[in-house]
C-alpha positions as CSV (number, residue, x, y, z in Angstrom):
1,X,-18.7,11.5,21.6
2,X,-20.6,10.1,18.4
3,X,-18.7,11.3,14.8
4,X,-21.0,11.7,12.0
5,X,-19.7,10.9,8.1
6,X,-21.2,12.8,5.2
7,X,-19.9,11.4,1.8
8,X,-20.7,11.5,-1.5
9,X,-19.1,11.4,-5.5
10,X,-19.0,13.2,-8.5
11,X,-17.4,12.5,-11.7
12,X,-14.3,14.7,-11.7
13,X,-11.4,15.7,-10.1
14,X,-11.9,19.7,-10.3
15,X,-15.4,19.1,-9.2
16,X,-14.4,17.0,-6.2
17,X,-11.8,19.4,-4.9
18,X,-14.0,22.6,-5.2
19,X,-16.7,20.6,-2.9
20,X,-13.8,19.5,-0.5
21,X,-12.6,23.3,-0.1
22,X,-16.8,24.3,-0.2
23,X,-17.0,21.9,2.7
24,X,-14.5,23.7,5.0
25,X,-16.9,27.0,5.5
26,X,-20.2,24.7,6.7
27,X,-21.3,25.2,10.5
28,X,-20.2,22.8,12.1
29,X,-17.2,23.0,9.8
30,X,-15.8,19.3,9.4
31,X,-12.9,17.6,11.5
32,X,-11.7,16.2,8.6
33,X,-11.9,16.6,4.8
34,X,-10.8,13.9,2.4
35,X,-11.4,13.7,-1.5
36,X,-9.6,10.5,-3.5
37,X,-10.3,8.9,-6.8
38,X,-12.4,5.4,-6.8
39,X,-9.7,3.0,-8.1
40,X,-12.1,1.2,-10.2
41,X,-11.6,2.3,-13.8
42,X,-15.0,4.6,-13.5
43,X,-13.4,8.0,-13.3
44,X,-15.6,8.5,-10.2
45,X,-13.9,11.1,-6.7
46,X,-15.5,10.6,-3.6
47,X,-15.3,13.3,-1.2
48,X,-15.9,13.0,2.4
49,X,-16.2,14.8,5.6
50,X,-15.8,13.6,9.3
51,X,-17.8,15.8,11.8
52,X,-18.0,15.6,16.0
53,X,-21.4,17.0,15.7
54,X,-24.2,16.7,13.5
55,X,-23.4,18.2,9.7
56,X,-25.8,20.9,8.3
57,X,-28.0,18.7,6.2
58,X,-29.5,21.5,4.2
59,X,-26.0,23.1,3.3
60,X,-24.7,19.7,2.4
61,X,-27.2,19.3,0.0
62,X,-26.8,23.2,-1.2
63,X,-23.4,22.1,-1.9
64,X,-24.2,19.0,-3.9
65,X,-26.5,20.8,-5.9
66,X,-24.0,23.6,-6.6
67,X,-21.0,21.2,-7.2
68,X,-22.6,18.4,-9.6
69,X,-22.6,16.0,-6.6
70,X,-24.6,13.0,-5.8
71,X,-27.0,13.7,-2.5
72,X,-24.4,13.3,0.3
73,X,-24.9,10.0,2.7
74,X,-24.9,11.4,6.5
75,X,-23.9,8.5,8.8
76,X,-23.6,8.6,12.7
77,X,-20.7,5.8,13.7
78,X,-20.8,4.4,16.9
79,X,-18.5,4.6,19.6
80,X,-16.3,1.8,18.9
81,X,-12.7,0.7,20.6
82,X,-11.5,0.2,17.4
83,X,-8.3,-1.2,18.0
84,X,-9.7,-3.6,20.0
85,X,-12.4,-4.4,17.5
86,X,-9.3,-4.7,15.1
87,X,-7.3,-7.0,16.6
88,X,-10.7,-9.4,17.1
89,X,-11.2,-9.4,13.5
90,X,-7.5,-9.7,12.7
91,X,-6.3,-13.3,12.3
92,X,-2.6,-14.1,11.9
93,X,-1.9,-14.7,7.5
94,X,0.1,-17.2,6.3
95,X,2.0,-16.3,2.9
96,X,4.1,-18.8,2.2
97,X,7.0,-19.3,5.1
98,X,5.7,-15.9,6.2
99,X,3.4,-15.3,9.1
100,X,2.4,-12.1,9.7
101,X,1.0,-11.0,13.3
102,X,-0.4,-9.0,15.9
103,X,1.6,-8.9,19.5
104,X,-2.2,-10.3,20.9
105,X,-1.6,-13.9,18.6
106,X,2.0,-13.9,19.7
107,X,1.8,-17.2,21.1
108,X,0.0,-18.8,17.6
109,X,3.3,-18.1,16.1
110,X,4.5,-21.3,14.6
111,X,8.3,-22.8,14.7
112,X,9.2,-22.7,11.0
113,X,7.9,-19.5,9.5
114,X,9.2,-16.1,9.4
115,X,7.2,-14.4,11.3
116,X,6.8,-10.6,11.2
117,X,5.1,-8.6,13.8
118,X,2.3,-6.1,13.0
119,X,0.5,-4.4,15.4
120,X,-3.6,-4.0,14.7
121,X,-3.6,-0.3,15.1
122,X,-1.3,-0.1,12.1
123,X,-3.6,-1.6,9.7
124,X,-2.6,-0.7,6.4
125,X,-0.1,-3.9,4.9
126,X,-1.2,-5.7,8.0
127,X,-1.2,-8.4,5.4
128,X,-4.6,-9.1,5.4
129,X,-5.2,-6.9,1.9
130,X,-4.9,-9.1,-1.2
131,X,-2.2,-6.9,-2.6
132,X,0.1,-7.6,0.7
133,X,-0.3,-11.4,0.3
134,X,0.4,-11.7,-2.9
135,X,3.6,-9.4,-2.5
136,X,4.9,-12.0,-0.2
137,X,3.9,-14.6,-1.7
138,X,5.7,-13.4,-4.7
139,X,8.5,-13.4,-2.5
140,X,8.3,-16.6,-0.9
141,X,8.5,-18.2,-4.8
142,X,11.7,-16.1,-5.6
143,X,13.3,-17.3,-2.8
144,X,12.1,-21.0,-3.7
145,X,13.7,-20.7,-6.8
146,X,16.7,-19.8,-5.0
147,X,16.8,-16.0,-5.8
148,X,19.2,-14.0,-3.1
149,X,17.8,-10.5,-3.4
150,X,21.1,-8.4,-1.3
151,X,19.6,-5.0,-2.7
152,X,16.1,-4.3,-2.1
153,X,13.7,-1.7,-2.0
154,X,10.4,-1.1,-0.9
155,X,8.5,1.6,-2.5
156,X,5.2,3.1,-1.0
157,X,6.0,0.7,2.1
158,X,3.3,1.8,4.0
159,X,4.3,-0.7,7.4
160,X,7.1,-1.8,5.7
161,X,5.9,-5.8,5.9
162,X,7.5,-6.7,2.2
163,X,10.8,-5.1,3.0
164,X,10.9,-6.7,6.5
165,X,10.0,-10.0,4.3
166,X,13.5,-9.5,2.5
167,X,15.5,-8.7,5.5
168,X,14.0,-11.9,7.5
169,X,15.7,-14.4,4.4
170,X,18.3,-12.2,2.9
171,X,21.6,-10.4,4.3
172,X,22.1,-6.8,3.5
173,X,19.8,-3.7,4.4
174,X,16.8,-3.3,3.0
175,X,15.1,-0.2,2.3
176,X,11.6,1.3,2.8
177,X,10.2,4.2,1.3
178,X,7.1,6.1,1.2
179,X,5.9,9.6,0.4
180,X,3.6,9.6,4.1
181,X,5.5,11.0,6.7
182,X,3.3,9.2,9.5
183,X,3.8,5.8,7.2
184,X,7.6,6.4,7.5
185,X,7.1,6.1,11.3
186,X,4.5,3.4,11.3
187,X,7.4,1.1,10.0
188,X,10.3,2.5,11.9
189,X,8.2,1.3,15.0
190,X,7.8,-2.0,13.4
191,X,11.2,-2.5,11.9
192,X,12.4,-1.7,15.8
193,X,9.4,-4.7,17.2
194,X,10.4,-7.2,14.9
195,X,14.6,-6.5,16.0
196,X,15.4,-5.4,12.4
197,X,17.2,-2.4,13.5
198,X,20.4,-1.9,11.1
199,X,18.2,-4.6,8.3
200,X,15.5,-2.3,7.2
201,X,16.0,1.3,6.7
202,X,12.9,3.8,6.1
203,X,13.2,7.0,4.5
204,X,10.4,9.5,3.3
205,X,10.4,9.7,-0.5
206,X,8.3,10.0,-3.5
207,X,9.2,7.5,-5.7
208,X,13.1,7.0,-5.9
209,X,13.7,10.8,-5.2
210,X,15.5,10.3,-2.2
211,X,19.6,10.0,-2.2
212,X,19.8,6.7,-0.1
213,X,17.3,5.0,-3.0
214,X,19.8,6.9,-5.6
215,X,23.2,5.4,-3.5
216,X,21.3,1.9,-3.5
217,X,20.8,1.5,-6.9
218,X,20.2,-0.6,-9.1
219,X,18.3,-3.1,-7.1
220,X,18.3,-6.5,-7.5
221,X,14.4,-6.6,-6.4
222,X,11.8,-3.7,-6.0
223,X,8.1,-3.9,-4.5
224,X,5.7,-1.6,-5.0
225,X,2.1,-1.8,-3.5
226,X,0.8,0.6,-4.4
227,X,-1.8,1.5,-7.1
228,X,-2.4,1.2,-10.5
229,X,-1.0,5.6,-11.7
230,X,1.4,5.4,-9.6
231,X,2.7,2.3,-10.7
232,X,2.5,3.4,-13.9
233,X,3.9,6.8,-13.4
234,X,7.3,5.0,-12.0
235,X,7.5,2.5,-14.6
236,X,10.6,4.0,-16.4
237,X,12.5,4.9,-12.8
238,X,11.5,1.6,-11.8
239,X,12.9,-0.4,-14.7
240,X,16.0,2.4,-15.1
241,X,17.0,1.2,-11.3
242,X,17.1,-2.6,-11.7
243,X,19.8,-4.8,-12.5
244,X,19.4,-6.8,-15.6
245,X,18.0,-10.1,-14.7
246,X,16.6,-8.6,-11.3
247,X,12.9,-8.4,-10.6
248,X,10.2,-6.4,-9.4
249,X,7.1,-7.1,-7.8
250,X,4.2,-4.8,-8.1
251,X,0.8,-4.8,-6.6
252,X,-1.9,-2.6,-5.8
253,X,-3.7,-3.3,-9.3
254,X,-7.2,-4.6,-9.8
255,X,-7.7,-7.5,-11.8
256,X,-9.0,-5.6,-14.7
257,X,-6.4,-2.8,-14.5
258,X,-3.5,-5.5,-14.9
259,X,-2.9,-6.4,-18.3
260,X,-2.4,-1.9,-18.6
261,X,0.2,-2.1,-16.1
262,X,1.5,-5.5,-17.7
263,X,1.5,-4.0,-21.2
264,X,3.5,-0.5,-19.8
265,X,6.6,-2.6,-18.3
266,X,6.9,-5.3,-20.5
267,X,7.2,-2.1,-23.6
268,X,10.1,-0.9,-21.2
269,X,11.8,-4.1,-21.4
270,X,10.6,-6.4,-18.1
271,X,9.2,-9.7,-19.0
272,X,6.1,-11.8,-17.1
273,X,7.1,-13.9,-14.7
274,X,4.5,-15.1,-12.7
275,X,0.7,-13.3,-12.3
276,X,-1.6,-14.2,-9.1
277,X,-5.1,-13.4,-8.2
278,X,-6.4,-12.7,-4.9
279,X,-9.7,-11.7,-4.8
280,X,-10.0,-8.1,-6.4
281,X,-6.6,-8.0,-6.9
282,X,-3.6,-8.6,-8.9
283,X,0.3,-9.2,-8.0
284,X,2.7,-8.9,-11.0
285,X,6.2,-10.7,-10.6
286,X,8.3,-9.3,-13.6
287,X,11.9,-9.9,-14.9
288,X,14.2,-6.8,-16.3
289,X,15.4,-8.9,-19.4
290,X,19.1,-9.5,-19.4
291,X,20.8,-12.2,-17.9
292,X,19.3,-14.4,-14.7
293,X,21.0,-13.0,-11.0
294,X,20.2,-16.5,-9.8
295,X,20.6,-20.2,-11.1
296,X,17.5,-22.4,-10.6
């Protein structure tokens, strides 16, 4: 059965949801609805619907008109296997001594990495995203330097690859968060495929609001890969529940939005450690400013 797409943006956030909520009384009314802010600085929403028969082209343009919106872009997709088309596309990543995977390149797995197991039909923080890579690359150089992170946490873990990272080189139990009840699953499944049962555990939460992350802290490490608000947003939790002298690794943040995010945690008392470019994107390594947990 074909699925048609209808997208299209405006220029703020009241605007965007009234479409979205407009969009739900069209005939054929949408499968899906789904409105989100373009994390590109420009203030721009993008709201989208996801049909299984063609959309009303005249009442999606009505509803442009009425709501400020740009003239919405009606697609028909194809009928695609996409997990299989994912897993052709998706090549195993190095980062470092990390080598992240899907089950169907299981035997391109080398003998001296860490390998960690992601299946293709998980794809978000399959480690092919700039952000992921540089997340465990950051890793990799902590534990070069001879860091030992034995309380970590993962916040927004999505498939919970950076906190399965931590468990493959350090001992302790790590833990993953995020505020996506599906994501929460998505990394059980893969903390129980890559035998990390007992190493990683995965708990819903927004932020640090959850009791286990409360118990756990303060943390000698914390990732978070997520974007550049949110980031922002935790900044004083996140710097409240390190150790002094531990770290935290943030990602999620385009190039331009970094030196923002840089400027927010370095006022709170975290200094720069190391900054990498991958592409679009930007992973921050920074220190909480007291004395080193480690001697290089």
């Amino acid at each position: 059965m074909p699925t048609f797409t209808a997208l299209t943006t405006l220029t703020s956030k009241s605007s965007a949801e009234a479409l979205a909520d407009a969009l739900e009384a069209l005939n054929p009314e949408p499968t899906g609805i789904g409105t989100f802010e373009v994390e590109d600085g420009s203030g721009t929403w993008e709201v989208g619907g996801y049909f299984e028969a063609a959309p009303d082209i005249a009442g999606l343009a009505l509803l442009a008109q009425i709501h400020g919106a740009k003239p919405f872009a009606v697609s028909e997709l194809p009928e695609t296997d996409w997990v299989a088309h994912v897993k052709r596309e998706l090549t195993p990543v190095e980062a470092g001594r990390f080598f992240v995977y899907g089950s169907h390149d299981a035997d391109k797995v080398p003998d001296d990495c860490e390998p960690l197991l992601i299946e293709a039909a998980m794809a978000f923080g399959t480690g092919h995203h700039g952000t992921t890579q540089g997340c465990l690359r950051a890793l990799d150089r902590l534990a070069e330097d001879g860091f030992i992170g034995r309380s970590v946490a993962d916040i927004g873990c999505g498939t919970a690859v950076l906190a399965m990272g931590a468990a493959r080189i350090w001992p302790g139990t790590m833990l993953a968060s995020d505020i996506d009840e599906v994501a929460v699953d998505v990394a059980r499944a893969n903390v129980i495929a890559n035998g990390l049962e007992g190493r990683v555990e995965c708990v819903e939460a927004a932020g640090f609001d959850h009791p286990v992350l409360n118990a756990a802290a303060p943390f000698d490490l914390v990732f978070a890969n997520i974007l550049k608000a949110p980031l922002i947003m935790l900044a004083p939790a996140m710097t409240e529940r390190l150790n002094k002298g531990g770290f935290v690794i943030l990602s999620g943040i385009l190039n331009e939005q970094a030196d923002e995010v840089l400027g927010v945690y370095c006022a709170l008392g975290n200094s720069l450690v190391h900054r990498e470019e991958i592409g679009d994107w930007t992973t921050l390594t920074l220190r909480k400013i007291g004395e080193k947990p480690f001697k290089r």
